[in-house]
PyMOL CGO cylinders between C-alpha atoms (Angstrom):
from pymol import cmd
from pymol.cgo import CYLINDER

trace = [
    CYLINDER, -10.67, -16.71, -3.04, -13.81, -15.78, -0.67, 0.3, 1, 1, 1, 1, 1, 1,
    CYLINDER, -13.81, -15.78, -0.67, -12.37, -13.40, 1.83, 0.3, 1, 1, 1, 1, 1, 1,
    CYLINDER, -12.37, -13.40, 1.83, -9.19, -12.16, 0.16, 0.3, 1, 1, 1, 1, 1, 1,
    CYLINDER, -9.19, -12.16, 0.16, -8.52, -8.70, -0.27, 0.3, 1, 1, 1, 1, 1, 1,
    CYLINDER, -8.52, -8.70, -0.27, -5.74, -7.57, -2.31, 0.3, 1, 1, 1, 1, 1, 1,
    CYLINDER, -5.74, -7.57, -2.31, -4.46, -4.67, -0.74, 0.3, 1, 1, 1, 1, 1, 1,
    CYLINDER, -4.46, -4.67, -0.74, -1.45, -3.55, -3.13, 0.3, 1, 1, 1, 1, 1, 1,
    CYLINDER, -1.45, -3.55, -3.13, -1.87, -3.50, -6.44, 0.3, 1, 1, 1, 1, 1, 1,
    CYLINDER, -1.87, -3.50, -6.44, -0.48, -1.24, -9.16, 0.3, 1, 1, 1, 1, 1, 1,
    CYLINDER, -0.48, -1.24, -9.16, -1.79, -0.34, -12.36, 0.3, 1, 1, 1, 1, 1, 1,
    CYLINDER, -1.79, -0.34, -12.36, -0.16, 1.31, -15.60, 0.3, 1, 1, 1, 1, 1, 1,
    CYLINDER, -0.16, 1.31, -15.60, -0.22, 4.76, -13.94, 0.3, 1, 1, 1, 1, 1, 1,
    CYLINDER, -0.22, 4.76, -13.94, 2.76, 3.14, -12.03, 0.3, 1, 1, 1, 1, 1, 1,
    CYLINDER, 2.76, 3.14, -12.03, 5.06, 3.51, -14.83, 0.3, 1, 1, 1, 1, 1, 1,
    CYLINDER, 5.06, 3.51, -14.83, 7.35, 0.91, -15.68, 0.3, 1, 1, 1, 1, 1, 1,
    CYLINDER, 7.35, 0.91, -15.68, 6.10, -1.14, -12.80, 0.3, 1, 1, 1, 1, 1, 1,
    CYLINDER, 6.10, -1.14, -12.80, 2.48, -2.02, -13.34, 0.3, 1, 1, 1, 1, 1, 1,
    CYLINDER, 2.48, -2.02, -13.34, 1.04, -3.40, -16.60, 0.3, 1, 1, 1, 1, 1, 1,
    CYLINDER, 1.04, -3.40, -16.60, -2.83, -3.59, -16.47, 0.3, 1, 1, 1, 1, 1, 1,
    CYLINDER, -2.83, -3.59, -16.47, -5.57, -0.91, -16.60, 0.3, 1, 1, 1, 1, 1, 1,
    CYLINDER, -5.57, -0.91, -16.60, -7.47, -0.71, -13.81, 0.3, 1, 1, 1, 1, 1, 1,
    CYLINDER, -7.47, -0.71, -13.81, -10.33, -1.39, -15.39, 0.3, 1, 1, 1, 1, 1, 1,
    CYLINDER, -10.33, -1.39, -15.39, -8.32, -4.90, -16.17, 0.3, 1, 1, 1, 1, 1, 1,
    CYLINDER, -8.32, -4.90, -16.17, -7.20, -5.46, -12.56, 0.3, 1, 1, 1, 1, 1, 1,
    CYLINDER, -7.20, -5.46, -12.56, -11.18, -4.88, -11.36, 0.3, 1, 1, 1, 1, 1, 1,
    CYLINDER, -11.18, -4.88, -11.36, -12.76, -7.03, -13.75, 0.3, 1, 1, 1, 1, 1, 1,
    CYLINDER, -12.76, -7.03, -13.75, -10.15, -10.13, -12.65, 0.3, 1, 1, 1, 1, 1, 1,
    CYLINDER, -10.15, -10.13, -12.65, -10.38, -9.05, -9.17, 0.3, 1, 1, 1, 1, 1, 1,
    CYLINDER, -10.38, -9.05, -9.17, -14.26, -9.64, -9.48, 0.3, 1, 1, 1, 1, 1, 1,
    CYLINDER, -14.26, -9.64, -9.48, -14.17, -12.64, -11.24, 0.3, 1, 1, 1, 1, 1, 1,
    CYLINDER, -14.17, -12.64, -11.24, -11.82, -14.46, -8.96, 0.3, 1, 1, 1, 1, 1, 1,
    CYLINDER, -11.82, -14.46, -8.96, -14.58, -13.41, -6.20, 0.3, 1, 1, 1, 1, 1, 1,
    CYLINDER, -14.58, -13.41, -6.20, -12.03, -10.99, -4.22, 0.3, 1, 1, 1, 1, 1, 1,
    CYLINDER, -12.03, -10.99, -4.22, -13.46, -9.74, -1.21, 0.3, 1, 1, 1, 1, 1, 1,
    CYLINDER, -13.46, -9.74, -1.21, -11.71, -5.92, -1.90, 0.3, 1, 1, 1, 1, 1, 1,
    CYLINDER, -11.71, -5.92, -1.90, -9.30, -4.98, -3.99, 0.3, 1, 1, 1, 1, 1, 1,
    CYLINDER, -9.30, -4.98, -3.99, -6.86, -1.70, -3.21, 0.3, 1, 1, 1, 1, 1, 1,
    CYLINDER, -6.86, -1.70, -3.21, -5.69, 0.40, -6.32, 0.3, 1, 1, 1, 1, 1, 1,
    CYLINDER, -5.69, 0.40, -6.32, -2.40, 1.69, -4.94, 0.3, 1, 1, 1, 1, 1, 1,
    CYLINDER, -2.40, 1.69, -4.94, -0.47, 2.87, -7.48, 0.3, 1, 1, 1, 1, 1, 1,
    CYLINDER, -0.47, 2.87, -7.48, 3.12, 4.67, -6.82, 0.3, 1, 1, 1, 1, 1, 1,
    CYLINDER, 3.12, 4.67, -6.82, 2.43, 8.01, -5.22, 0.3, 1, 1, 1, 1, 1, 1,
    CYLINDER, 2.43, 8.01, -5.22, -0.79, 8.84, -7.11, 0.3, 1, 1, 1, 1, 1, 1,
    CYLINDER, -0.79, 8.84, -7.11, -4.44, 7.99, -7.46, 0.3, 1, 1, 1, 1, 1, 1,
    CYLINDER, -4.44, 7.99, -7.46, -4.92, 8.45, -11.19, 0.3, 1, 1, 1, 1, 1, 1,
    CYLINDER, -4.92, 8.45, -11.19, -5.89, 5.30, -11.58, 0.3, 1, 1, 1, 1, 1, 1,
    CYLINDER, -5.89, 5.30, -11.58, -8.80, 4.99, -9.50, 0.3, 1, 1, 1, 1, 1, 1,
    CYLINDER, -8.80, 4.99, -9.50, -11.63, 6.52, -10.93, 0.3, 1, 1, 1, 1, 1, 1,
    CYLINDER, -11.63, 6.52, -10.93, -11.35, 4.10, -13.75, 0.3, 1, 1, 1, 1, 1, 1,
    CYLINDER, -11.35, 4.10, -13.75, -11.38, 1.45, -11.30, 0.3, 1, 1, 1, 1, 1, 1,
    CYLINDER, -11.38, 1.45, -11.30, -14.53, 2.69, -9.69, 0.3, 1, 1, 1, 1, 1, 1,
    CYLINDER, -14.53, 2.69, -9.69, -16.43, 3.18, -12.98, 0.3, 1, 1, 1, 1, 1, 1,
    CYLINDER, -16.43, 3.18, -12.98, -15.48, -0.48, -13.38, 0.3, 1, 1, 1, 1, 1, 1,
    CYLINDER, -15.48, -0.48, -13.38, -16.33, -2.01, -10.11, 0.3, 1, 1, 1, 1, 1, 1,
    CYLINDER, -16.33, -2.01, -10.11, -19.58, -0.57, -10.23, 0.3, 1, 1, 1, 1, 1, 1,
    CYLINDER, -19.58, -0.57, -10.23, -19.78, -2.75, -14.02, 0.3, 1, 1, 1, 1, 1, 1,
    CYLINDER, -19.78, -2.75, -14.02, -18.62, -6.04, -12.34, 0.3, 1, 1, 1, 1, 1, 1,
    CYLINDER, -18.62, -6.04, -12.34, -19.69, -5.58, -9.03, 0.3, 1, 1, 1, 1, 1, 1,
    CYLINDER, -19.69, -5.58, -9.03, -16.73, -5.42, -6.86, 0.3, 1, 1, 1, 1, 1, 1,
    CYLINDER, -16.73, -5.42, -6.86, -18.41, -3.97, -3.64, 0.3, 1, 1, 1, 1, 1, 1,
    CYLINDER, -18.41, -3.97, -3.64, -15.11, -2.93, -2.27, 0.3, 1, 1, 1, 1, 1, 1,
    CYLINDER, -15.11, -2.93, -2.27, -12.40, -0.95, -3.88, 0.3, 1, 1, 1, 1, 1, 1,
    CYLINDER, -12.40, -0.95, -3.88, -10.51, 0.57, -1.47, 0.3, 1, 1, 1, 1, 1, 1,
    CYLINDER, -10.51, 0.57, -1.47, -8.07, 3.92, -2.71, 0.3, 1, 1, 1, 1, 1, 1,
    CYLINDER, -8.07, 3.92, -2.71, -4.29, 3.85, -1.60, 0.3, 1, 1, 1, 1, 1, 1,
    CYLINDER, -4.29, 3.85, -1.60, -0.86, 4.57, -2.41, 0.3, 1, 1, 1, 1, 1, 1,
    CYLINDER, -0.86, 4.57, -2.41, 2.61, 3.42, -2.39, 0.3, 1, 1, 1, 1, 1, 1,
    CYLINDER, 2.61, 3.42, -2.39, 5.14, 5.53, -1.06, 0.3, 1, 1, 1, 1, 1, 1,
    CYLINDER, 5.14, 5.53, -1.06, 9.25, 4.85, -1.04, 0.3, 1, 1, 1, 1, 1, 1,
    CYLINDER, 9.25, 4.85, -1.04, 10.54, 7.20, 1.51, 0.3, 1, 1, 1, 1, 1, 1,
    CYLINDER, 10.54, 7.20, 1.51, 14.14, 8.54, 1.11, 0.3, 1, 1, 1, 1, 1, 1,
    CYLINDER, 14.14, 8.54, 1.11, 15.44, 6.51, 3.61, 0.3, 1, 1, 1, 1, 1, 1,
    CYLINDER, 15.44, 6.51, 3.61, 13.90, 3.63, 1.54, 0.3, 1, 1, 1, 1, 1, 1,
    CYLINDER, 13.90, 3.63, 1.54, 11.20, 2.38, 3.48, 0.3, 1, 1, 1, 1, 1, 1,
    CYLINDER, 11.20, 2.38, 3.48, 8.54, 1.25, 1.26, 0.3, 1, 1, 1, 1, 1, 1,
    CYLINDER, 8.54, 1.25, 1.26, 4.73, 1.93, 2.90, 0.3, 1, 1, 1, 1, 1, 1,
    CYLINDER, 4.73, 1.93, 2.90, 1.17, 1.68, 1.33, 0.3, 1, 1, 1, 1, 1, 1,
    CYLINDER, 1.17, 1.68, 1.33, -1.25, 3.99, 2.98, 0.3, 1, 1, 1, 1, 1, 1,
    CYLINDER, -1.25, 3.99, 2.98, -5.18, 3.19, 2.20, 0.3, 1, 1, 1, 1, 1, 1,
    CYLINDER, -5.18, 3.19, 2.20, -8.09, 5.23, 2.82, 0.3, 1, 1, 1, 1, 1, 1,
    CYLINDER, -8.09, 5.23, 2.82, -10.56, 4.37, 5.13, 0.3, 1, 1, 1, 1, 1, 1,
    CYLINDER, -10.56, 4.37, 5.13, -13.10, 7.10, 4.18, 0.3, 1, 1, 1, 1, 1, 1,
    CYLINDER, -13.10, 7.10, 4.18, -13.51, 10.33, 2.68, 0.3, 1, 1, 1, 1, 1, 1,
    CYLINDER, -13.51, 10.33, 2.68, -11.18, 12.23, 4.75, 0.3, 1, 1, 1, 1, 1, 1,
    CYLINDER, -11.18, 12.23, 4.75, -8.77, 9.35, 4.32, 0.3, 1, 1, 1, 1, 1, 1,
    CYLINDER, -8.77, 9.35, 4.32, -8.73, 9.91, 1.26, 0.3, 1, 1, 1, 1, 1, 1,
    CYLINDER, -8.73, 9.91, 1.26, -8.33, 13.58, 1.45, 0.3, 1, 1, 1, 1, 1, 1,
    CYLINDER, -8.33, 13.58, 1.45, -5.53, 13.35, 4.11, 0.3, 1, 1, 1, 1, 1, 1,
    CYLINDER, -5.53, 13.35, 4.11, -4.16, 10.33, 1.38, 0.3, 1, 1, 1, 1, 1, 1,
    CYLINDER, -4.16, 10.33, 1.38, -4.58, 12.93, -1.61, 0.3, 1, 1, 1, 1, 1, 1,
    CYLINDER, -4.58, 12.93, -1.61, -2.46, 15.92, 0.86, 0.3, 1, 1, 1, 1, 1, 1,
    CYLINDER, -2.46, 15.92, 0.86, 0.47, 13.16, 1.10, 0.3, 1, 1, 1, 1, 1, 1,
    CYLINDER, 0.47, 13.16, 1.10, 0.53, 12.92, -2.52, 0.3, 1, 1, 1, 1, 1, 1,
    CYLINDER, 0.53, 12.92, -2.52, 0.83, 16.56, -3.28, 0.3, 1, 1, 1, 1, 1, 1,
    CYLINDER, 0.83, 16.56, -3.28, 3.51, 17.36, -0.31, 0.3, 1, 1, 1, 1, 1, 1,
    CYLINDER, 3.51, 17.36, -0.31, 5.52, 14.59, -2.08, 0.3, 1, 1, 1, 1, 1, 1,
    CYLINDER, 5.52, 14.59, -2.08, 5.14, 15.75, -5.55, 0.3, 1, 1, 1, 1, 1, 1,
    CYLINDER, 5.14, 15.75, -5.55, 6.11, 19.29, -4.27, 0.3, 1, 1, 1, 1, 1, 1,
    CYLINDER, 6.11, 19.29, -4.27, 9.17, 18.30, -2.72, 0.3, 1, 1, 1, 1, 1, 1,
    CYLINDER, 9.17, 18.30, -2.72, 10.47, 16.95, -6.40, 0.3, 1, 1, 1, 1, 1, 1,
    CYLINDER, 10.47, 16.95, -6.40, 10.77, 17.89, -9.97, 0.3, 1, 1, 1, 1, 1, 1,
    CYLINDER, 10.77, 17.89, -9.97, 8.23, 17.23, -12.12, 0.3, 1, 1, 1, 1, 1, 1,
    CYLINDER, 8.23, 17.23, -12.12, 7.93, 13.64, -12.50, 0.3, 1, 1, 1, 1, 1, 1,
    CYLINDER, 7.93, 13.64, -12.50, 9.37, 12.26, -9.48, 0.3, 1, 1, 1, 1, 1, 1,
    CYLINDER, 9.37, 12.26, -9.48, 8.00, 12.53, -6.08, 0.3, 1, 1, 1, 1, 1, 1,
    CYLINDER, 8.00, 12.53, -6.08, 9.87, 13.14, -2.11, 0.3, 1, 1, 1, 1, 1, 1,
    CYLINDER, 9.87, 13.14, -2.11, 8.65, 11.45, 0.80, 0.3, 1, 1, 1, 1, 1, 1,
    CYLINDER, 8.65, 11.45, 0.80, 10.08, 11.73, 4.37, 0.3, 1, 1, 1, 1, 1, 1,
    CYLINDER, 10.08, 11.73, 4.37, 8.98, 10.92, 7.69, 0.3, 1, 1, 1, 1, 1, 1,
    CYLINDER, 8.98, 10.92, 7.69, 8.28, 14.68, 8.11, 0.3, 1, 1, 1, 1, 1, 1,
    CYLINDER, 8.28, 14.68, 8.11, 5.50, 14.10, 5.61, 0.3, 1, 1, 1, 1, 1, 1,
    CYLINDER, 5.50, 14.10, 5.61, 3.65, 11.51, 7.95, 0.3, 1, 1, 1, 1, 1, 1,
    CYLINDER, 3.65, 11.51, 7.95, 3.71, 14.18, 11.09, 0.3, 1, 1, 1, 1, 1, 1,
    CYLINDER, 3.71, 14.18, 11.09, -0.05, 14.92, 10.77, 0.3, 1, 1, 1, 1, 1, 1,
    CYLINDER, -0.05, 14.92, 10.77, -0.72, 11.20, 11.47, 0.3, 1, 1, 1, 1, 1, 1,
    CYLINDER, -0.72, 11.20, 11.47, -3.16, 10.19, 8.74, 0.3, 1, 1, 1, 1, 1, 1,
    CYLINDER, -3.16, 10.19, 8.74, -5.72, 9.33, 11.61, 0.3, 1, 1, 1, 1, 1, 1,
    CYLINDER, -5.72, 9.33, 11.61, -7.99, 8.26, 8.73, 0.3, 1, 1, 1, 1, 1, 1,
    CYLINDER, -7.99, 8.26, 8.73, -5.74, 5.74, 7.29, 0.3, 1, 1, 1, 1, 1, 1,
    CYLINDER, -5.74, 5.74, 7.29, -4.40, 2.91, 7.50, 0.3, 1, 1, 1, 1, 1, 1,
    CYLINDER, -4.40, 2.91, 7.50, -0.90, 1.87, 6.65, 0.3, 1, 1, 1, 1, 1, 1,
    CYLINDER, -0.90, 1.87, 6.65, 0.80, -1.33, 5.40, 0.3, 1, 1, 1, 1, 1, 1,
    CYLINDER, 0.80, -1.33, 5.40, 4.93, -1.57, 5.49, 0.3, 1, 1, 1, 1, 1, 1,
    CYLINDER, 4.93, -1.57, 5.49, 6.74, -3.49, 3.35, 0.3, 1, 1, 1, 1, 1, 1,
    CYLINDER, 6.74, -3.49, 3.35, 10.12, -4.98, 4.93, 0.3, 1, 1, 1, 1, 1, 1,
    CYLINDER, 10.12, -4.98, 4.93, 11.74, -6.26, 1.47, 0.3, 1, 1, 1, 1, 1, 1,
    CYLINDER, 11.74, -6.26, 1.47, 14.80, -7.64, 1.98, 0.3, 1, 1, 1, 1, 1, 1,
    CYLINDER, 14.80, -7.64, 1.98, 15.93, -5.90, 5.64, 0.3, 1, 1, 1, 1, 1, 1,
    CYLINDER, 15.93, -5.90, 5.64, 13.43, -7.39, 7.61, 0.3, 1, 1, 1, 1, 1, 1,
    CYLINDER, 13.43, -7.39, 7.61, 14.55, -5.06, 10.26, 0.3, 1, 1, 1, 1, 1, 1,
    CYLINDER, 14.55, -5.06, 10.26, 13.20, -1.14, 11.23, 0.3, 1, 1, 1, 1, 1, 1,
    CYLINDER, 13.20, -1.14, 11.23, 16.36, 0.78, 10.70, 0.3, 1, 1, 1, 1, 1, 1,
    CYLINDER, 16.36, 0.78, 10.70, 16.81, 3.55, 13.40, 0.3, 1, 1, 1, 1, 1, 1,
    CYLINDER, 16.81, 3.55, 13.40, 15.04, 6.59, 11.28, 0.3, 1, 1, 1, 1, 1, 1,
    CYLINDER, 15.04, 6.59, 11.28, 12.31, 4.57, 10.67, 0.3, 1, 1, 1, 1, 1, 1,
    CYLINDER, 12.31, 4.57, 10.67, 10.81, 3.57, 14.12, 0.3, 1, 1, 1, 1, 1, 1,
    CYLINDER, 10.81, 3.57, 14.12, 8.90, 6.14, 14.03, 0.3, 1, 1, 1, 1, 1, 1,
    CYLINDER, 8.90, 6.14, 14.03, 6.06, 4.12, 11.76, 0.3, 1, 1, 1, 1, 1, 1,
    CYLINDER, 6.06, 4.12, 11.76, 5.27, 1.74, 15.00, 0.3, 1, 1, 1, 1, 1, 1,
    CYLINDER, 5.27, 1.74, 15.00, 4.53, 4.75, 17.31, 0.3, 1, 1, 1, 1, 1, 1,
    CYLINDER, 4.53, 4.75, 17.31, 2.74, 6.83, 14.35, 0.3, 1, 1, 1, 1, 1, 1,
    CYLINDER, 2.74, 6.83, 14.35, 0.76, 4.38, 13.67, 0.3, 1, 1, 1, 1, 1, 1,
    CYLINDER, 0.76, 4.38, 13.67, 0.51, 1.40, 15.73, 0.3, 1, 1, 1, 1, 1, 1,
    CYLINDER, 0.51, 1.40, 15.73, -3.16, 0.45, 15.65, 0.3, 1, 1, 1, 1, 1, 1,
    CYLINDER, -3.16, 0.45, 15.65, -3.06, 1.32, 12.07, 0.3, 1, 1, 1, 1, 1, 1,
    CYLINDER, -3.06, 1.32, 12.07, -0.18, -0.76, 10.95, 0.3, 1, 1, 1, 1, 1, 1,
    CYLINDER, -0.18, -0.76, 10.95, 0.59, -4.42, 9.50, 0.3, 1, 1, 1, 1, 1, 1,
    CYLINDER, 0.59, -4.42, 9.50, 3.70, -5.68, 8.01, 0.3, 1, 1, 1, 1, 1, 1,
    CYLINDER, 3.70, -5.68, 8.01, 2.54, -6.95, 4.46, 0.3, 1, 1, 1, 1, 1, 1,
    CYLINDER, 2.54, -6.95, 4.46, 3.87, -10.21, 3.35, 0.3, 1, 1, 1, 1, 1, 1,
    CYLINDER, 3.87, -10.21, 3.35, 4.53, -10.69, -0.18, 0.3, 1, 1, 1, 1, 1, 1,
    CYLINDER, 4.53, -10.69, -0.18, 5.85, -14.09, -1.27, 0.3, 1, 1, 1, 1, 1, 1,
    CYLINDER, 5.85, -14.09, -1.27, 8.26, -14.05, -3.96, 0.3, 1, 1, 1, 1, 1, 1,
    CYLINDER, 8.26, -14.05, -3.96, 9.80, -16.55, -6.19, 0.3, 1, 1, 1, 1, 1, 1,
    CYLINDER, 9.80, -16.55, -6.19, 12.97, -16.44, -4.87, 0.3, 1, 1, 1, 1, 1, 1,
    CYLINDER, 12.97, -16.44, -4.87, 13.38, -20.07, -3.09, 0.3, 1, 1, 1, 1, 1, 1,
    CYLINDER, 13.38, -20.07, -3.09, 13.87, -18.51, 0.04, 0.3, 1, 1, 1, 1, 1, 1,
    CYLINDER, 13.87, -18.51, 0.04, 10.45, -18.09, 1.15, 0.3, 1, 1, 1, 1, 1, 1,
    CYLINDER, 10.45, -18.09, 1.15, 10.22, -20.57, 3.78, 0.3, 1, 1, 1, 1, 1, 1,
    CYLINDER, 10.22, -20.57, 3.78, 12.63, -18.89, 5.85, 0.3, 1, 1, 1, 1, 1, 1,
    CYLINDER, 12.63, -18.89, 5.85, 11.71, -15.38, 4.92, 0.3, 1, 1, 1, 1, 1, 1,
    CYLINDER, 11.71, -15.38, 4.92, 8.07, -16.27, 6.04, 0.3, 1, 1, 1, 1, 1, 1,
    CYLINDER, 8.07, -16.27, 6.04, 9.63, -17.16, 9.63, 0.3, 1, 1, 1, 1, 1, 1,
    CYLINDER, 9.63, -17.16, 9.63, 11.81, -14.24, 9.66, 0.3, 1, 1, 1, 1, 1, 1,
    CYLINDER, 11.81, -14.24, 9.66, 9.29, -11.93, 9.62, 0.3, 1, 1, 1, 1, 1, 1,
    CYLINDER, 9.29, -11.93, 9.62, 6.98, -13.79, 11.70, 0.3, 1, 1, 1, 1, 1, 1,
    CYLINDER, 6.98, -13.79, 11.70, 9.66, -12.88, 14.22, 0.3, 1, 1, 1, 1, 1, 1,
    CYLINDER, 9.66, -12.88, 14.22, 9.58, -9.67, 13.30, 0.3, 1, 1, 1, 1, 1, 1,
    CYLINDER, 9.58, -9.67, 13.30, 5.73, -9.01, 14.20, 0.3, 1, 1, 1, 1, 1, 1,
    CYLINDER, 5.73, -9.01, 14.20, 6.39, -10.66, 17.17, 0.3, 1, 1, 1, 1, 1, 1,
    CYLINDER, 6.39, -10.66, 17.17, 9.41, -8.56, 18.10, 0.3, 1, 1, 1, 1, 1, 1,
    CYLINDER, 9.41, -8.56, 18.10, 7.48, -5.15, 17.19, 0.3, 1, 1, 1, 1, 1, 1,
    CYLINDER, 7.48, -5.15, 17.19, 3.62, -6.76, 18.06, 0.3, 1, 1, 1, 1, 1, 1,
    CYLINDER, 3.62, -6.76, 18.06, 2.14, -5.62, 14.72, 0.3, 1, 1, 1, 1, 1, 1,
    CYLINDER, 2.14, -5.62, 14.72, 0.10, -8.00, 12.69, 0.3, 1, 1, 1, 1, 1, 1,
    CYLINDER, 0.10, -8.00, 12.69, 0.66, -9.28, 9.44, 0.3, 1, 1, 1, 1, 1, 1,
    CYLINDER, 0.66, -9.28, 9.44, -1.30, -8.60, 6.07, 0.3, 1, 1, 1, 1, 1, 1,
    CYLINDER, -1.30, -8.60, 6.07, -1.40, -11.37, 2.86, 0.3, 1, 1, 1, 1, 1, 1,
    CYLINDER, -1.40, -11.37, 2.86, -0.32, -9.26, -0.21, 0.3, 1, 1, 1, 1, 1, 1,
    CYLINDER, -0.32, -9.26, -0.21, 0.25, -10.46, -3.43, 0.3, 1, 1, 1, 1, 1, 1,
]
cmd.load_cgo(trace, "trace")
C-alpha cells in the first residue's frame, strides 16, 4: 500500500457511523504502510488528538485533520487541512455549523463555504446522483483547484459502471478524481 493515502476515514466520534478509535485506525493505517491517513470524522475533530498522540507511537508521518460535512441540500463534502490556518478556517466551519443546530446536530449550507477555505482542500462525494444539482455548482467555482471527486467503491455489483459514470463526470466538470476507501 506504498503511496496510498486514506483521505476519509471516521472514527467512533462519528456516532453510529464509525467503529474504531483513532488510536485503532492509526496503528492499522501504519502497519499497512499508508502513505497519510485523514481523520475526518462527521462535523468535528474530536478525534484527532488521539490520533496524533498515536501516530507519533507508530510512526505515521502524515495525519492529515478533516471533516465531513452533509449540507442541507445533501451534498456530502470532506474538507482537509492543509496547515495551521486550515485547520483554523476547518475548526470556524465546524462551529458555524454546530451554531446553526440544536445541540447535537449540526447545519451546513453553501453560505457557510463563502469565506473560501483558501487553506483547504476539499473532496465531494457524488453517492448515488453522480450529477451537481443546480444549488450546488457553486463547489466547482469555490473551489476548483482545491477540489476532487472521491471515489469510493462499494459492494453493490454495480461498480463497473459507476466507476465509468463518474469518470464522465470529471471529465464533464474537469476535476480530478481521489481513491477513497
Amino acid at each position: 500500500m506504498r503511496g496510498y493515502a486514506e483521505l476519509h476515514a471516521l472514527t467512533n466520534f462519528s456516532f453510529l457511523r464509525g467503529a474504531s478509535h483513532p488510536e485503532e485506525l492509526v496503528e492499522t493505517a501504519a502497519g499497512l504502510g499508508y502513505a497519510a491517513l485523514a481523520i475526518t470524522d462527521e462535523c468535528t475533530v474530536s478525534g484527532v488528538v488521539r490520533a496524533h498522540v498515536a501516530a507519533k507511537e507508530y510512526g505515521l508521518d502524515k495525519l492529515i485533520i478533516g471533516s465531513e460535512f452533509r449540507l442541507d441540500t445533501g451534498l456530502k463534502l470532506v474538507v482537509l487541512a492543509r496547515n495551521r490556518a486550515g485547520y483554523g478556517e476547518l475548526c470556524s466551519l465546524i462551529t458555524r455549523g454546530r451554531r446553526a443546530a440544536e445541540k447535537g446536530s449540526y447545519r451546513v449550507t453553501a453560505d457557510d463555504f463563502s469565506v473560501g477555505l483558501p487553506n483547504c482542500l476539499v473532496l465531494w462525494f457524488p453517492d448515488n446522483q453522480l450529477l451537481l444539482g443546480a444549488d450546488d455548482a457553486w463547489i466547482t467555482d469555490a473551489f476548483r483547484d482545491r477540489l476532487w471527486i472521491a471515489v469510493e467503491l462499494r459492494a453493490g455489483g454495480l461498480e463497473r459502471l459507476r466507476l465509468e459514470r463518474l469518470r464522465l463526470l470529471s471529465e464533464s466538470l474537469d476535476l480530478p478524481v481521489v481513491a477513497s476507501g
